[in-house]
PDB file of N, CA, C, O and CB in Angstrom:
ATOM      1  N   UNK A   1      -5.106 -11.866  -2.472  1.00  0.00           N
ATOM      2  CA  UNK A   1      -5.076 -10.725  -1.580  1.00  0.00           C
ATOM      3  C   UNK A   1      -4.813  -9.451  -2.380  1.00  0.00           C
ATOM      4  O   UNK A   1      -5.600  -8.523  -2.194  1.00  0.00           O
ATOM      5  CB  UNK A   1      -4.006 -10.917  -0.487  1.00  0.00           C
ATOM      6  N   UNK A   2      -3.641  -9.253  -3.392  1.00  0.00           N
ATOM      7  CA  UNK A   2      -3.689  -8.388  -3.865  1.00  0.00           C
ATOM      8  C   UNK A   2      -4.577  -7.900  -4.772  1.00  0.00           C
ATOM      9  O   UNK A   2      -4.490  -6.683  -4.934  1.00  0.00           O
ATOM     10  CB  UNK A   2      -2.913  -8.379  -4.078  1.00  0.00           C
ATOM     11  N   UNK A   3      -5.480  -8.513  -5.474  1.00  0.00           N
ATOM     12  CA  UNK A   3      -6.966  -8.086  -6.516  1.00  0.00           C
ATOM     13  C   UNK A   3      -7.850  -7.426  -5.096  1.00  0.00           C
ATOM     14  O   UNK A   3      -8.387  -6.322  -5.005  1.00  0.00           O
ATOM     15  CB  UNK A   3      -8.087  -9.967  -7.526  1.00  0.00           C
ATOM     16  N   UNK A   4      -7.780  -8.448  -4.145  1.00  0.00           N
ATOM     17  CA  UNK A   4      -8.645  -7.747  -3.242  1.00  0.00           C
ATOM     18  C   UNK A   4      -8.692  -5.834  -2.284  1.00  0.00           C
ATOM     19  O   UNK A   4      -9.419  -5.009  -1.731  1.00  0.00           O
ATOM     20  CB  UNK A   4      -8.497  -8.841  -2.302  1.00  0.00           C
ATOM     21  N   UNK A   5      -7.536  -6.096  -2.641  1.00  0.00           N
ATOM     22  CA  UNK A   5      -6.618  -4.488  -1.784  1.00  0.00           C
ATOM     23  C   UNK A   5      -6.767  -3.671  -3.080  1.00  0.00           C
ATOM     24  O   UNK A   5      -6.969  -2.465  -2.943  1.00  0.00           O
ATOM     25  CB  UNK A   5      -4.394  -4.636  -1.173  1.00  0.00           C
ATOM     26  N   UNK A   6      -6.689  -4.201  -4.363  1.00  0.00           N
ATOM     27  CA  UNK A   6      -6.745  -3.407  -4.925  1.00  0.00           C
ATOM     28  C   UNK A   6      -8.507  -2.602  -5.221  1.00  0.00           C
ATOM     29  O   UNK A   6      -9.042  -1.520  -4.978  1.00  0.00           O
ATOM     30  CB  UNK A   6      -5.949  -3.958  -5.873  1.00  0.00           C
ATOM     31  N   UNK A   7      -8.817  -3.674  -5.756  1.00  0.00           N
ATOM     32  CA  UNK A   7     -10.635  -3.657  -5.969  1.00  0.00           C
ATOM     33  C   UNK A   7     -11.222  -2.747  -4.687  1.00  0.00           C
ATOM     34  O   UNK A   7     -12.250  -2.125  -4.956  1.00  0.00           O
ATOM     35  CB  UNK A   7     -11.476  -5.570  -5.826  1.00  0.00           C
ATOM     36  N   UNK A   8     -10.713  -2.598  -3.367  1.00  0.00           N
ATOM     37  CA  UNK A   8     -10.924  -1.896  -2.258  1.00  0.00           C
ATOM     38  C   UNK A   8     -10.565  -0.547  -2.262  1.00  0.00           C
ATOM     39  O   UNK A   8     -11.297   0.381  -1.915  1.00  0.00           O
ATOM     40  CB  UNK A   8     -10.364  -2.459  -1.314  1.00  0.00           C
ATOM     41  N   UNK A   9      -9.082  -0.442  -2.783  1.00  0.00           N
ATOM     42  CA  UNK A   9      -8.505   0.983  -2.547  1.00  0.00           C
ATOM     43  C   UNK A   9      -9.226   1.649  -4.396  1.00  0.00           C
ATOM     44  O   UNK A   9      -9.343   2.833  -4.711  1.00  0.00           O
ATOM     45  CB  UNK A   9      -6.161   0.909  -2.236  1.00  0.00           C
ATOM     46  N   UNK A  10      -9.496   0.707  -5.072  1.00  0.00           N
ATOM     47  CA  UNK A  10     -10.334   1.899  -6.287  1.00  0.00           C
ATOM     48  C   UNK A  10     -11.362   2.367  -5.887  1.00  0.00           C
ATOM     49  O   UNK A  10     -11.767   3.484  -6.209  1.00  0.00           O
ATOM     50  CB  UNK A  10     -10.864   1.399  -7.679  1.00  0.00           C
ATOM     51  N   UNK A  11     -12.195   1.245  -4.788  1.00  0.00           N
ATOM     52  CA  UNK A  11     -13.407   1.665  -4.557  1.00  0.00           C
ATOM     53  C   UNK A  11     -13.454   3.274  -3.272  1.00  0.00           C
ATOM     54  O   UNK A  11     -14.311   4.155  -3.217  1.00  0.00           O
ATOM     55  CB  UNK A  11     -14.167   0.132  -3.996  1.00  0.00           C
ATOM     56  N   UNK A  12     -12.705   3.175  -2.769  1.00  0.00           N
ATOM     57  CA  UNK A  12     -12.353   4.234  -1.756  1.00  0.00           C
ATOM     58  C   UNK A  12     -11.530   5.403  -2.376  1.00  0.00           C
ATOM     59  O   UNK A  12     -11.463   6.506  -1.834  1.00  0.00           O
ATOM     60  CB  UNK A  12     -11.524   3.591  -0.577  1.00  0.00           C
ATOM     61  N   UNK A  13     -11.027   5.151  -3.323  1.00  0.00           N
ATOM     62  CA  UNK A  13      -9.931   6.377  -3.649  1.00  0.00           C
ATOM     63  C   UNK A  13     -11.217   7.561  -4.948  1.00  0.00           C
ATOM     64  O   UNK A  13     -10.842   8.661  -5.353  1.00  0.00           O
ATOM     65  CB  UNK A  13      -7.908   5.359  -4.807  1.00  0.00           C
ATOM     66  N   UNK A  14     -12.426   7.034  -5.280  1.00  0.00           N
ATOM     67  CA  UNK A  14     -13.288   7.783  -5.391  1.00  0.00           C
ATOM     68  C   UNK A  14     -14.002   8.879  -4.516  1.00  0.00           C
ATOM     69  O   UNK A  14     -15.076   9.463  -4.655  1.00  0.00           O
ATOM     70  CB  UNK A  14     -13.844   7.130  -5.687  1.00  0.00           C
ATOM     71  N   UNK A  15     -13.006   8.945  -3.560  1.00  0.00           N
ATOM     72  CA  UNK A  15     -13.718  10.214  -2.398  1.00  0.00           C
ATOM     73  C   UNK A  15     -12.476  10.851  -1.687  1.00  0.00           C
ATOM     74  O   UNK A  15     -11.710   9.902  -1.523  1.00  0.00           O
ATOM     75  CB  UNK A  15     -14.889   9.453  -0.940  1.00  0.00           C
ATOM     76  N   UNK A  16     -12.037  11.702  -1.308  1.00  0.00           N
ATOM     77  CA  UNK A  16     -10.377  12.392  -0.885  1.00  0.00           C
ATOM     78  C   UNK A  16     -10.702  11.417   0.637  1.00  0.00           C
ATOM     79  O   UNK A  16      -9.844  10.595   0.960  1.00  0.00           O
ATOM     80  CB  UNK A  16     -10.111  14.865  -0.656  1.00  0.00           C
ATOM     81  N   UNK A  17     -12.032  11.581   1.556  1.00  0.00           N
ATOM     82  CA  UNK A  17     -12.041  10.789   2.784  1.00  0.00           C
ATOM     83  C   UNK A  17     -11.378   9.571   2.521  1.00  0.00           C
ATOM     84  O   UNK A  17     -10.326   9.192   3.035  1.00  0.00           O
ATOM     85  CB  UNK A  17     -13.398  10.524   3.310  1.00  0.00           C
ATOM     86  N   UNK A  18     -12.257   8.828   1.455  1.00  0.00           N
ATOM     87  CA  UNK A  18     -11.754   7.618   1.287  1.00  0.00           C
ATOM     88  C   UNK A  18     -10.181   6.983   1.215  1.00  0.00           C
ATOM     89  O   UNK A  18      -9.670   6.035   1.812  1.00  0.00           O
ATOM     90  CB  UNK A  18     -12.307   7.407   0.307  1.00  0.00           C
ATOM     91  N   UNK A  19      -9.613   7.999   0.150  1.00  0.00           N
ATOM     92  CA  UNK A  19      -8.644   7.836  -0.408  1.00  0.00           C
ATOM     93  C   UNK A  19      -7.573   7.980   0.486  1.00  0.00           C
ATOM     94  O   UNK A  19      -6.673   7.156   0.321  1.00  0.00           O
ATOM     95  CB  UNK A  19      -8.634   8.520  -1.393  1.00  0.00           C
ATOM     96  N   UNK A  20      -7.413   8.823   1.419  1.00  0.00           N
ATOM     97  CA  UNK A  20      -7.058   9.005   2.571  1.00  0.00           C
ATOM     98  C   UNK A  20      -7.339   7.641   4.008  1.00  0.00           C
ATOM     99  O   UNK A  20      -6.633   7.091   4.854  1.00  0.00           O
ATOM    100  CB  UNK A  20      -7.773  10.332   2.701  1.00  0.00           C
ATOM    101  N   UNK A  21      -8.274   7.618   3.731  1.00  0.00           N
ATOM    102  CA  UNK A  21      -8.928   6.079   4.464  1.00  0.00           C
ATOM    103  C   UNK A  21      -7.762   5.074   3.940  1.00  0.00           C
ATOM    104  O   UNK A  21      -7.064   4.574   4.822  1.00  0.00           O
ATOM    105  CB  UNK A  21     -10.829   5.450   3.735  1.00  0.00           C
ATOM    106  N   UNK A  22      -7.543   4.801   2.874  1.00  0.00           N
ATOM    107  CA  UNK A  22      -7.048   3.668   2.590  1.00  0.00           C
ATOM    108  C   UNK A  22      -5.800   3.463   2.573  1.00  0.00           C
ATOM    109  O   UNK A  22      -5.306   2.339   2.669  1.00  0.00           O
ATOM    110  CB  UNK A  22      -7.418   3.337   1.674  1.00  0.00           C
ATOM    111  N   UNK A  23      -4.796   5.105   2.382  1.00  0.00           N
ATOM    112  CA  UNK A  23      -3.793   5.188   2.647  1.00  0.00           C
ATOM    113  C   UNK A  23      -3.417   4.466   3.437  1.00  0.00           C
ATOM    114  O   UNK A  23      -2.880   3.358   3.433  1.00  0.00           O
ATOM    115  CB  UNK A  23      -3.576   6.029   2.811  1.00  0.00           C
ATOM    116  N   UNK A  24      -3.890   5.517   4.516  1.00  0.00           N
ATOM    117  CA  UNK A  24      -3.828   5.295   6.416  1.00  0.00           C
ATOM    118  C   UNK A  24      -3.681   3.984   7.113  1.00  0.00           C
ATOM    119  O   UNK A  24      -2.973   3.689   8.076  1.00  0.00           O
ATOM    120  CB  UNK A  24      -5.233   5.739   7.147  1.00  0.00           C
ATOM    121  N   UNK A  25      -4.797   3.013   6.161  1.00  0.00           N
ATOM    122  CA  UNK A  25      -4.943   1.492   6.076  1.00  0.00           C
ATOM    123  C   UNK A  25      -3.738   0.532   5.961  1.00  0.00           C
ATOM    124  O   UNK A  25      -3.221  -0.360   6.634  1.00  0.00           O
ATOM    125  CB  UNK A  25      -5.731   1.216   4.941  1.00  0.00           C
ATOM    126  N   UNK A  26      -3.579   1.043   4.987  1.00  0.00           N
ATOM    127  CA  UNK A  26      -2.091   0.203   4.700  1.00  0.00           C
ATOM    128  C   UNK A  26      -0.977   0.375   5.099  1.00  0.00           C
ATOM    129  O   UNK A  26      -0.118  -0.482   5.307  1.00  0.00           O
ATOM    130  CB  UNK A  26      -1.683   0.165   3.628  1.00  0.00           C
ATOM    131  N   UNK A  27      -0.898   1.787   5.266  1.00  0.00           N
ATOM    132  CA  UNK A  27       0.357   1.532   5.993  1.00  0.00           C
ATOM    133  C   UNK A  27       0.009   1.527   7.455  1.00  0.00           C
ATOM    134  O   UNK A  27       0.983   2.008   8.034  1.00  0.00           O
ATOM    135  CB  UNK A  27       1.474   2.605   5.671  1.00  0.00           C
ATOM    136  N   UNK A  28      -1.100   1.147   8.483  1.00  0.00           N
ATOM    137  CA  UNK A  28      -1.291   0.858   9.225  1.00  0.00           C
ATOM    138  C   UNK A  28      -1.042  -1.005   9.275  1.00  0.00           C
ATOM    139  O   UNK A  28      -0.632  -1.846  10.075  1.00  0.00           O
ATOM    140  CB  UNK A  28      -2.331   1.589   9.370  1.00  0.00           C
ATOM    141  N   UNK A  29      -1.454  -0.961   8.212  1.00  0.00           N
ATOM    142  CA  UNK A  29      -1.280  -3.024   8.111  1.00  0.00           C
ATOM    143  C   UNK A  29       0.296  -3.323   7.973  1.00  0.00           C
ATOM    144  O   UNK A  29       0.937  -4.053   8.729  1.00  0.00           O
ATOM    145  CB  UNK A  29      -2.182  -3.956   6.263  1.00  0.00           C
ATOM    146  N   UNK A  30       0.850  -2.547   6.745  1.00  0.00           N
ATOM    147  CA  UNK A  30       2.498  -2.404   6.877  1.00  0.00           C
ATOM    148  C   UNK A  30       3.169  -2.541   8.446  1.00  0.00           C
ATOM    149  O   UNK A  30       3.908  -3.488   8.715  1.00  0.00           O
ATOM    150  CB  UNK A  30       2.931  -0.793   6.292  1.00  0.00           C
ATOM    151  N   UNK A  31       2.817  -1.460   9.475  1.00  0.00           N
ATOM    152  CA  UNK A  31       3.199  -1.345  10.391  1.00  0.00           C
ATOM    153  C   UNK A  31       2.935  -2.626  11.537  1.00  0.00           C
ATOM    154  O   UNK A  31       3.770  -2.854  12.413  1.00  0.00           O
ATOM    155  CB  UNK A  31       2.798  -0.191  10.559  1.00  0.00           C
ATOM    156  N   UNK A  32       1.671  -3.417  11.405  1.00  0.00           N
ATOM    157  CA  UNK A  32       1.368  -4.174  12.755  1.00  0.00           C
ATOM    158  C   UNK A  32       0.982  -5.585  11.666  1.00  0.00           C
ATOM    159  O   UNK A  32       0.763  -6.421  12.543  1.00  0.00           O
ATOM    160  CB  UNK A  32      -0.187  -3.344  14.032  1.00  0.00           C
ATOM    161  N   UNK A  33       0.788  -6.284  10.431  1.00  0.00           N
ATOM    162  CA  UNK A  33       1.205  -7.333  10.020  1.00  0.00           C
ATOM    163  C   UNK A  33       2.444  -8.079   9.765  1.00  0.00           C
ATOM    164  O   UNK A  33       3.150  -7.814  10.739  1.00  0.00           O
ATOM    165  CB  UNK A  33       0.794  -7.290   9.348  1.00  0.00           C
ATOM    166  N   UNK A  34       2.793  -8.503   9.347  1.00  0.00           N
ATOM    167  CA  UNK A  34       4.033  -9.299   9.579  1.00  0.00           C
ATOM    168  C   UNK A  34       4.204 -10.012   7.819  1.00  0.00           C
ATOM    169  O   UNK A  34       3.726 -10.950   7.181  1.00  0.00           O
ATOM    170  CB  UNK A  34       3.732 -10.660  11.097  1.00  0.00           C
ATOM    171  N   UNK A  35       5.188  -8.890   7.597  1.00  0.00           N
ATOM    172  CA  UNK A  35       5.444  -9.274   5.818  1.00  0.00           C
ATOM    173  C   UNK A  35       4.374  -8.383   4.626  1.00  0.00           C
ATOM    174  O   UNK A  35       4.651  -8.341   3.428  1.00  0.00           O
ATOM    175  CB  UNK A  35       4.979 -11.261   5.558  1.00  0.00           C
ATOM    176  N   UNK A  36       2.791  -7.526   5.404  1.00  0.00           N
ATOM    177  CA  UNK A  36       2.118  -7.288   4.512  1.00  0.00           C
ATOM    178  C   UNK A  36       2.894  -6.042   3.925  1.00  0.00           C
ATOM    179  O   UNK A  36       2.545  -5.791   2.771  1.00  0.00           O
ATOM    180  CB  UNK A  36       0.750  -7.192   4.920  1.00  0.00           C
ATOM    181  N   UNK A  37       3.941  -5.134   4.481  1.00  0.00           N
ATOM    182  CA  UNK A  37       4.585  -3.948   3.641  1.00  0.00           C
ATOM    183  C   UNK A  37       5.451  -4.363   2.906  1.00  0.00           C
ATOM    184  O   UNK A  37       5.506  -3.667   1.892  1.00  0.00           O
ATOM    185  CB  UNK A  37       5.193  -2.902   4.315  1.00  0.00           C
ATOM    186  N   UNK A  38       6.656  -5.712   2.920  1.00  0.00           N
ATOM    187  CA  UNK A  38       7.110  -6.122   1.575  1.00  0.00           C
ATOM    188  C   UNK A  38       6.134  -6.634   0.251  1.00  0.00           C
ATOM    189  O   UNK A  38       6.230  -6.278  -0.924  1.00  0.00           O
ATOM    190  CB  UNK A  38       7.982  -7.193   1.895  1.00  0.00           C
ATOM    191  N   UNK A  39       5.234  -7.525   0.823  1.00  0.00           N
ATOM    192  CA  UNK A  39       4.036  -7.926  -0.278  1.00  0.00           C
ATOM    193  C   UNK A  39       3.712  -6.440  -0.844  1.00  0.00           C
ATOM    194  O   UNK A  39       3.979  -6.172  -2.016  1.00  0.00           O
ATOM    195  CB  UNK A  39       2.445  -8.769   0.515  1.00  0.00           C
ATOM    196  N   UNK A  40       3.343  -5.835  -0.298  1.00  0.00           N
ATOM    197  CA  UNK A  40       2.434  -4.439  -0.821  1.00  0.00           C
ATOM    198  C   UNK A  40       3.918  -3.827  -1.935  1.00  0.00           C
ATOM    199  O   UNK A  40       3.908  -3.616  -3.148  1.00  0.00           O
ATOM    200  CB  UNK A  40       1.836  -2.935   1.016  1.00  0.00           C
ATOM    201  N   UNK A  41       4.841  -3.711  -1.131  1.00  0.00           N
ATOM    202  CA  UNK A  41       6.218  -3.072  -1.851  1.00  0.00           C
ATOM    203  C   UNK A  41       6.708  -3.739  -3.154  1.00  0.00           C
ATOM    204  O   UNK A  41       7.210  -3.268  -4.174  1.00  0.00           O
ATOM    205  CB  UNK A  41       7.498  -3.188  -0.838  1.00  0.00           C
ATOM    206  N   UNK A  42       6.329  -5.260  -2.695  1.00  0.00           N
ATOM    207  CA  UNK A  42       6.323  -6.127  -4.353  1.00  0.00           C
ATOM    208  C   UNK A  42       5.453  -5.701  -5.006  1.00  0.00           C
ATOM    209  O   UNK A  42       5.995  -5.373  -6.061  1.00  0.00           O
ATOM    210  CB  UNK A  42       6.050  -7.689  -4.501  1.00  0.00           C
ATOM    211  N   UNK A  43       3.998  -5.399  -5.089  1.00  0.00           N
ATOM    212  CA  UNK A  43       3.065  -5.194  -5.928  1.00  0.00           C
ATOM    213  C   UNK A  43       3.324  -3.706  -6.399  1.00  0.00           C
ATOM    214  O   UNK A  43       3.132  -3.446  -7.586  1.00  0.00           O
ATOM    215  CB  UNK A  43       1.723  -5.500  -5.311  1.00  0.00           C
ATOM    216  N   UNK A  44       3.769  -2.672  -5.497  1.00  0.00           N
ATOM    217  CA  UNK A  44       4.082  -1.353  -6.135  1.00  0.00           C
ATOM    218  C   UNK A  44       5.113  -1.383  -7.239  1.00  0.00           C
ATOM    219  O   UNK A  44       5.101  -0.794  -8.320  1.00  0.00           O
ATOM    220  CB  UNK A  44       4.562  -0.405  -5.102  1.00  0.00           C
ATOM    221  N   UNK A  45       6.181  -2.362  -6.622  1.00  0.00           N
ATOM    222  CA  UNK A  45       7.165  -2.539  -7.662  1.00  0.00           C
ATOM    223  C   UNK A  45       7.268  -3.320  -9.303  1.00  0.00           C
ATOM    224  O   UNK A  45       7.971  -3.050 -10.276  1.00  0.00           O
ATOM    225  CB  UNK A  45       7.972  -3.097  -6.927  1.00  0.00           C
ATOM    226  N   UNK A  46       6.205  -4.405  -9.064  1.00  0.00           N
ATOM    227  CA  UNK A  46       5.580  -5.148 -10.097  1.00  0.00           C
ATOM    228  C   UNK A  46       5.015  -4.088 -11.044  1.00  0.00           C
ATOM    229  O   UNK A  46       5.561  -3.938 -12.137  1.00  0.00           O
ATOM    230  CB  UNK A  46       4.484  -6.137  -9.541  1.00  0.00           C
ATOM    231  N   UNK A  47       4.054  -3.411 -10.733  1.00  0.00           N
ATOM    232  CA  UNK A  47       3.271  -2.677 -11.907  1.00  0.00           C
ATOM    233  C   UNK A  47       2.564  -1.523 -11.091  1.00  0.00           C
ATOM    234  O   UNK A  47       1.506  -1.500 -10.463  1.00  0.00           O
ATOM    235  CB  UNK A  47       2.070  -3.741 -12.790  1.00  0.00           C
ATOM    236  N   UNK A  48       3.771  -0.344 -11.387  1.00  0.00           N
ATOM    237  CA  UNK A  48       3.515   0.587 -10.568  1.00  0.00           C
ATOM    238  C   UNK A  48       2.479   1.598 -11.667  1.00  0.00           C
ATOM    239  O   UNK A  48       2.072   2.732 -11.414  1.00  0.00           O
ATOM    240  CB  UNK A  48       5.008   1.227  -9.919  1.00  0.00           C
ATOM    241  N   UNK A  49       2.297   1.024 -12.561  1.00  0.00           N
ATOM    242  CA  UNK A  49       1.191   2.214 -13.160  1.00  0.00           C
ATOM    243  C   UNK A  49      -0.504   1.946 -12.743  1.00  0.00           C
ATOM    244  O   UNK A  49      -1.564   2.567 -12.820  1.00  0.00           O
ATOM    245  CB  UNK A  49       1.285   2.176 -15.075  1.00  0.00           C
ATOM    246  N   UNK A  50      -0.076   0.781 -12.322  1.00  0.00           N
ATOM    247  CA  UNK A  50      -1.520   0.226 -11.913  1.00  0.00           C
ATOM    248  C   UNK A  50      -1.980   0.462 -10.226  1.00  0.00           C
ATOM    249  O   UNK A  50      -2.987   0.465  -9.519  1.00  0.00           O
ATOM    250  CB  UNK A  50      -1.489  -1.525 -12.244  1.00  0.00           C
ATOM    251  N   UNK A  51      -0.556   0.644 -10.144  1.00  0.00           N
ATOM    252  CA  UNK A  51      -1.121   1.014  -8.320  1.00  0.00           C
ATOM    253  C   UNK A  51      -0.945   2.740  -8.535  1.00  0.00           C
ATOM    254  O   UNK A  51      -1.427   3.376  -7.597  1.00  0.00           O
ATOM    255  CB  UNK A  51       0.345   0.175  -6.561  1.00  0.00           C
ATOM    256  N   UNK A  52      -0.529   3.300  -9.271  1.00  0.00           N
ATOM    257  CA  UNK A  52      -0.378   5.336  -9.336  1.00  0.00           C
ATOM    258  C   UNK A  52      -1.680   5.674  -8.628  1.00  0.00           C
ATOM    259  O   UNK A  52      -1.669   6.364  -7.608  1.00  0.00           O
ATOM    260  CB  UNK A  52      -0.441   6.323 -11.330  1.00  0.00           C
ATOM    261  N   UNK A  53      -2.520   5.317  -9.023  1.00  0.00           N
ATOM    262  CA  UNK A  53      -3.852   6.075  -8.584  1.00  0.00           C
ATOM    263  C   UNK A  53      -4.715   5.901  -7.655  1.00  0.00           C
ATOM    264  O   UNK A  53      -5.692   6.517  -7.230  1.00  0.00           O
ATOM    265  CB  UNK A  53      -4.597   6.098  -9.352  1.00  0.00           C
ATOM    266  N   UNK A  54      -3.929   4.518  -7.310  1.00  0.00           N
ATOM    267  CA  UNK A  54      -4.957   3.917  -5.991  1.00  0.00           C
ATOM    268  C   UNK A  54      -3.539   4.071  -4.711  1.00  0.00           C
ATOM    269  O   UNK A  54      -3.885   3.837  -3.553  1.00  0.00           O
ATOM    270  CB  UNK A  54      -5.741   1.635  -6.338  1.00  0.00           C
ATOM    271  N   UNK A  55      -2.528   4.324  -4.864  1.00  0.00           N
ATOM    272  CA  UNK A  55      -1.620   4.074  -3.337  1.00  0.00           C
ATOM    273  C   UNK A  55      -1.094   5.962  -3.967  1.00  0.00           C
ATOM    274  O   UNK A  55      -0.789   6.170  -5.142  1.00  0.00           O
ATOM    275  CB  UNK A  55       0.200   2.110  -3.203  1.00  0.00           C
ATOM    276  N   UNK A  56      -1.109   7.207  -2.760  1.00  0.00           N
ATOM    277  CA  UNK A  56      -0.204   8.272  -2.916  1.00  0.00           C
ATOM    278  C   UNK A  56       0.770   7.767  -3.048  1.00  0.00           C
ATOM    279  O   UNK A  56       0.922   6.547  -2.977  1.00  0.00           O
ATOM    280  CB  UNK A  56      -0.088   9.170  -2.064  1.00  0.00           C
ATOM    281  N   UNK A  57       1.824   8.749  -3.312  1.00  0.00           N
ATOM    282  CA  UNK A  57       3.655   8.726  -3.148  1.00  0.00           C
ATOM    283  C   UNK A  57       3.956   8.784  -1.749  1.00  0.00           C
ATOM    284  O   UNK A  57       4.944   8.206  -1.294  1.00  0.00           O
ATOM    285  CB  UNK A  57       4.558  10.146  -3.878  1.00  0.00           C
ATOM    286  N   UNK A  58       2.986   9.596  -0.877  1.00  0.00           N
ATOM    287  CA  UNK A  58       3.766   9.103   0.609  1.00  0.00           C
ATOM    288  C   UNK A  58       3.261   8.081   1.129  1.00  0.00           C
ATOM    289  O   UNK A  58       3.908   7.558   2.036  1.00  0.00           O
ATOM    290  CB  UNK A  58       3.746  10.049   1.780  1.00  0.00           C
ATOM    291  N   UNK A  59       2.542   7.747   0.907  1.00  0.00           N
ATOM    292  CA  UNK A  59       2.311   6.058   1.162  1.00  0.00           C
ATOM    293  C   UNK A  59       3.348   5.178   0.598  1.00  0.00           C
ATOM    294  O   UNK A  59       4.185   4.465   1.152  1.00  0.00           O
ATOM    295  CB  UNK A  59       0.934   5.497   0.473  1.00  0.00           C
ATOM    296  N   UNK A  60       3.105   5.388  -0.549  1.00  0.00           N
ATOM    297  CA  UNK A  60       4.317   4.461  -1.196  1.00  0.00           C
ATOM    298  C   UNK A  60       5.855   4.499  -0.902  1.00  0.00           C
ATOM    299  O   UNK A  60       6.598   3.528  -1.048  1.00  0.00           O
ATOM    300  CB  UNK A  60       4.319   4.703  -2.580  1.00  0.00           C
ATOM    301  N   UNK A  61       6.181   5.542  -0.537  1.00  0.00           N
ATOM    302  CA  UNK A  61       7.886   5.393   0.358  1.00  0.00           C
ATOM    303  C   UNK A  61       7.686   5.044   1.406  1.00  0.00           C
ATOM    304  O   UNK A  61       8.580   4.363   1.909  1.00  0.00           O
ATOM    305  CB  UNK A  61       8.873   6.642   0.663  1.00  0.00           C
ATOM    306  N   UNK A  62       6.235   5.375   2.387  1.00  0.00           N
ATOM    307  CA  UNK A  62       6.399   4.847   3.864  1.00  0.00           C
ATOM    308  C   UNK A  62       6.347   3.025   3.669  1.00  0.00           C
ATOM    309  O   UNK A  62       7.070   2.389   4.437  1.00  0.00           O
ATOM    310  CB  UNK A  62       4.891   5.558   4.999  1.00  0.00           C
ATOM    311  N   UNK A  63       5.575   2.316   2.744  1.00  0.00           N
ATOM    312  CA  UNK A  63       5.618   1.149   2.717  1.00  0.00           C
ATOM    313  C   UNK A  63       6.872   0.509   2.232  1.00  0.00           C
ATOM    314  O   UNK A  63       7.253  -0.627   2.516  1.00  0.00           O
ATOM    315  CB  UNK A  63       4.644   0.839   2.127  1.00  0.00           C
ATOM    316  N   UNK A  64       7.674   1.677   1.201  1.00  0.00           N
ATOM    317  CA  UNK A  64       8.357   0.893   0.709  1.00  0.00           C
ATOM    318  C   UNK A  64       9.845   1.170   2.114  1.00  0.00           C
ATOM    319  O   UNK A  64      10.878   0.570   1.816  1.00  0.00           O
ATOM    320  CB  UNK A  64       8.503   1.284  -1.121  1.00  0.00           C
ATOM    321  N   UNK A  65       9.882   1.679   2.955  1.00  0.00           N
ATOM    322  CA  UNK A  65      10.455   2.068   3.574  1.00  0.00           C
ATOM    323  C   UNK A  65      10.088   1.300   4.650  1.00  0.00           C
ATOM    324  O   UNK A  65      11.070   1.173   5.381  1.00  0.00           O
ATOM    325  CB  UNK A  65      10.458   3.197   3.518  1.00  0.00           C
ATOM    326  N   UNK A  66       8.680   0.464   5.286  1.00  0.00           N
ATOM    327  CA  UNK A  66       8.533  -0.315   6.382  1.00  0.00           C
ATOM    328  C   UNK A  66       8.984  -1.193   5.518  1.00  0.00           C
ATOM    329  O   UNK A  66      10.068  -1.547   5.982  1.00  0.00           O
ATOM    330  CB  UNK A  66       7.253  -0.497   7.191  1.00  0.00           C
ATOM    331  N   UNK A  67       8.743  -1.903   4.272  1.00  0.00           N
ATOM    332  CA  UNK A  67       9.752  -3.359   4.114  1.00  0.00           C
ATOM    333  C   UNK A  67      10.804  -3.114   4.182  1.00  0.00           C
ATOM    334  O   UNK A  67      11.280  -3.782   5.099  1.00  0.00           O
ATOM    335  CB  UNK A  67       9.790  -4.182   2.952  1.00  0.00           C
ATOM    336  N   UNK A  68      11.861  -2.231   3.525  1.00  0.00           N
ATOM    337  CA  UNK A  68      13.460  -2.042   4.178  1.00  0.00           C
ATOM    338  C   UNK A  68      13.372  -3.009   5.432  1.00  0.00           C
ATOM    339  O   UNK A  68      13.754  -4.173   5.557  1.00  0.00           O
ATOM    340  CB  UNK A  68      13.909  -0.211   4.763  1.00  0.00           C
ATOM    341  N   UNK A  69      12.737  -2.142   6.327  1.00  0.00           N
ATOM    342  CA  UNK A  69      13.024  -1.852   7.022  1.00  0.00           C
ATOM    343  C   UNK A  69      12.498  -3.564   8.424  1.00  0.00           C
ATOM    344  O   UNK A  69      12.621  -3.642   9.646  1.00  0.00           O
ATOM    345  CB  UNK A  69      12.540  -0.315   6.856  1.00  0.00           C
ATOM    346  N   UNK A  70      12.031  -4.424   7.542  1.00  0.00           N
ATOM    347  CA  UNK A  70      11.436  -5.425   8.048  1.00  0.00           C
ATOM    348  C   UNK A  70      12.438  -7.021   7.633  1.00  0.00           C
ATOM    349  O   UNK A  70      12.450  -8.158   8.104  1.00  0.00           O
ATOM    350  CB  UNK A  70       9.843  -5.282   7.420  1.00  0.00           C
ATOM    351  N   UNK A  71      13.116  -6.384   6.621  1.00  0.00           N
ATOM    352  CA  UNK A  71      13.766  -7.497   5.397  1.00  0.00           C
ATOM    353  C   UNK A  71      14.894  -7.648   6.449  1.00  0.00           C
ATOM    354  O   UNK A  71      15.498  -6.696   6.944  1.00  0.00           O
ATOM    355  CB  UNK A  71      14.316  -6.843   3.458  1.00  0.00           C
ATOM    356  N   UNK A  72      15.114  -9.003   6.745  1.00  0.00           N
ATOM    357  CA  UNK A  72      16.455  -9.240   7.963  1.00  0.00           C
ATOM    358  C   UNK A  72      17.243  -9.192   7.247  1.00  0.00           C
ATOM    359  O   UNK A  72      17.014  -9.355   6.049  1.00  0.00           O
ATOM    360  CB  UNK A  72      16.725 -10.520   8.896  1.00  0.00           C
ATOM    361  N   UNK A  73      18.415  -8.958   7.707  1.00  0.00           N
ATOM    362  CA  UNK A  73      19.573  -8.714   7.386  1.00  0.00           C
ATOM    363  C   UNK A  73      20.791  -9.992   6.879  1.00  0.00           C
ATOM    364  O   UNK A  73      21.938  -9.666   6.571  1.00  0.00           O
ATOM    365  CB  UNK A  73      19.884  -7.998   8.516  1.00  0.00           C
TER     366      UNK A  73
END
């Protein structure tokens, strides 16, 4: 899953629509999947030079901020 999200958001982050598209995406999936904003928050955290150019910074606190925010207590 993650080669796949990624291989997707390079292919989209070649256009500001796109790039914006894919944002929107994920943290739309963050919000209504179940576990996909910690997965995503692991992979930002794993090798964040490799996600810099394909996930913004406000994407990346809103995801990393829906797993907080999902992780039971």
């Amino acid at each position: 899953v993650r080669d796949l999200v990624r291989r997707t958001g390079l292919l989209l982050v070649r256009t500001p629509l796109g790039a914006t598209s894919f944002d929107r995406a994920l943290v739309d999936l963050g919000r209504h999947v179940p576990g996909f904003a910690a997965l995503v928050a692991g992979w930002l955290a794993d090798a964040p030079q490799e996600w810099a150019g394909v996930v913004g910074p406000s994407t990346r606190r809103m995801i990393e901020n829906l797993a907080d925010a999902r992780v039971p207590a």
